[in-house]
N, C-alpha and C positions, 0 to 999 in steps of 0.2 A: 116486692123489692123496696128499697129504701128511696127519702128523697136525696136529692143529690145534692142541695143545701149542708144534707146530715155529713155529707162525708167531705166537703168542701170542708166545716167548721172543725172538724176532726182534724182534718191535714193543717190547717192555719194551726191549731192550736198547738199539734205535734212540732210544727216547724217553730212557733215559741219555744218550743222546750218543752212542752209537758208531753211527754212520751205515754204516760199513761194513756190520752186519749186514742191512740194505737190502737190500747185494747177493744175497743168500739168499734173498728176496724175489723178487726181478728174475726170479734164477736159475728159481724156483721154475715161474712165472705168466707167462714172459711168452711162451712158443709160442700156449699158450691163448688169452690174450688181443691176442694178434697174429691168431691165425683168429677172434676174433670179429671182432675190427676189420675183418680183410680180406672177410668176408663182409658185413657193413654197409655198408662204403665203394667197396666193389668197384675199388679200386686198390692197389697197392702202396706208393704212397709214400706215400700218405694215412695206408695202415694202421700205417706206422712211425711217424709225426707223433702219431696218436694216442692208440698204447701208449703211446711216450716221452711223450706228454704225462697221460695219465694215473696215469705211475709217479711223475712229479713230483707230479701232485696230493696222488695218496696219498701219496707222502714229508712232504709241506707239513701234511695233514691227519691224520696218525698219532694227533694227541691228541683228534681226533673218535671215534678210531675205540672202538667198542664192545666190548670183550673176551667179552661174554656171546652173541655173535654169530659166525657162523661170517665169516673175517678174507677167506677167498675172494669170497664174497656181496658183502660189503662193497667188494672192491677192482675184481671183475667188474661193481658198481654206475655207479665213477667209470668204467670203461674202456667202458662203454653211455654213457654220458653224453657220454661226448670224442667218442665217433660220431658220436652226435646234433646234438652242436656243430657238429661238421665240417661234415657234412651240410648244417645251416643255415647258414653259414657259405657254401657254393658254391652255393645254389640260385637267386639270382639270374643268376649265370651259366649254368643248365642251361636250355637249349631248350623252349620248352613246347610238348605236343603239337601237331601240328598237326589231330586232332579236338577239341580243348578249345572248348569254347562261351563264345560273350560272356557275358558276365556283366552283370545289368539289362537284358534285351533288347533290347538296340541291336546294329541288324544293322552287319554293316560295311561 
C-alpha cells in the first residue's frame, strides 16, 4: 500500500487546483477498488461505471475529506457506496425468487 503522506500531498495539491495530481490518485486505487466493485456487482461493466463513478465523487468531494483519517478508508467508503447504489438502482428489474412467499397471507 502507499504512504499515507503520498495521498495527503495529492489531496492538498488537488484542492489548489492542480487536478492533475487526481491522477496519482486513480493511479494509485483503482485495481482495488475495481475488485471490490466487481465482487459487489458481479458484472464487469457495472464494476467500471462504479469505480469511474466513484473517482468523480471523491474528486467533487475532496474538501470533505478528513486529513486526520486515513484517505484510503475514506475513498473505499464512497466506492462501497456506488455499489450499493448500483445495486439499488437494478433491483427492480432482477427476478424474484420463485420460492419467495406472498407477503400478508394472501394465497395466489
Amino acid at each position: 500500500m502507499t504512504e499515507p503522506d503520498d495521498d495527503l500531498v495529492c489531496v492538498a495539491r488537488c484542492l489548489r487546483g492542480d487536478s492533475a495530481a487526481f491522477e496519482s490518485i486513480v493511479r494509485r486505487y483503482e485495481r482495488v477498488l475495481f475488485s471490490v466493485a466487481r465482487r459487489m456487482l458481479g458484472n464487469y461493466e457495472d464494476a467500471l461505471d462504479a469505480t469511474q463513478n466513484a473517482f468523480v465523487r471523491a474528486y467533487e468531494g475532496l474538501d470533505t475529506y478528513d486529513p486526520n483519517r486515513r484517505f484510503f478508508s475514506w475513498i473505499y467508503r464512497i466506492a462501497v457506496n456506488e455499489c450499493l447504489n448500483a445495486r439499488r438502482a437494478r433491483r427492480p428489474d432482477d427476478p424474484l425468487p420463485e420460492d419467495m412467499e406472498v407477503q400478508g397471507g394472501a394465497s395466489p
